[in-house]
C-alpha positions in Angstrom: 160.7 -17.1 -86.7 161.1 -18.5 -83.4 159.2 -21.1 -81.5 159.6 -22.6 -78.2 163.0 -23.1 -79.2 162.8 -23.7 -82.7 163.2 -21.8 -86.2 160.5 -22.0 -88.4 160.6 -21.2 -91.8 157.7 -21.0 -94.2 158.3 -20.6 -97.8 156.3 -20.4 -101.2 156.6 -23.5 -103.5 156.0 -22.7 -107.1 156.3 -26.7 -107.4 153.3 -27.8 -106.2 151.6 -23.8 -105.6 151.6 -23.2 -102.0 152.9 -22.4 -98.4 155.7 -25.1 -96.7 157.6 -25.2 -93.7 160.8 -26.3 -92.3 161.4 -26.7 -88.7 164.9 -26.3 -87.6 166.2 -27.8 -84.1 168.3 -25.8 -81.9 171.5 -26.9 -83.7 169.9 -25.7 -87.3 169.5 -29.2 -88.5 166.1 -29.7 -89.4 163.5 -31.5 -87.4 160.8 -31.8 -89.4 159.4 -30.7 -92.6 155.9 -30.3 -94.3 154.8 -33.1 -96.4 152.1 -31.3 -98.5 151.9 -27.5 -99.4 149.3 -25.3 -98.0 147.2 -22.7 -99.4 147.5 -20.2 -96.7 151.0 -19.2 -95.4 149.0 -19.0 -91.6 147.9 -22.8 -92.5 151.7 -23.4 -92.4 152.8 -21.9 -89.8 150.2 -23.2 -87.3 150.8 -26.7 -88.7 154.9 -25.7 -88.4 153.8 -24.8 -84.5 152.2 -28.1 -83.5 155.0 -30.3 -84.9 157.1 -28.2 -82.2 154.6 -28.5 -79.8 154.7 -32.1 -80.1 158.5 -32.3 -80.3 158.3 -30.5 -77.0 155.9 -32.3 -75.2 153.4 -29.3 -75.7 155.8 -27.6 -72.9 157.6 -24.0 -73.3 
């Protein structure tokens, strides 16, 4: 998904049995990824959203 700018892509992990993200910059490298999996795939993607509102400055 899309996000201010960003992709966002949340994705099951059978390693440790939950939700990640990846957040990719406008170029498709990525910017930041999560460090512990969550058990909801919403959990995820709001923590995906506040690493890109903090990348941005909290600005659209």
């Amino acid at each position: 998904m899309a996000y201010k700018g960003y992709g966002i892509h949340v994705y099951w992990s059978d390693k440790d049995w939950g939700f990640r993200f990846k957040v990719y910059d406008q170029n498709g490298k990525v910017a930041a990824e999560s460090e512990a999996a969550y058990f909801y795939e919403d959990n995820a993607l709001k923590e995906a959203k506040k690493i890109v509102d903090g990348l941005t400055g909290g600005t659209a």
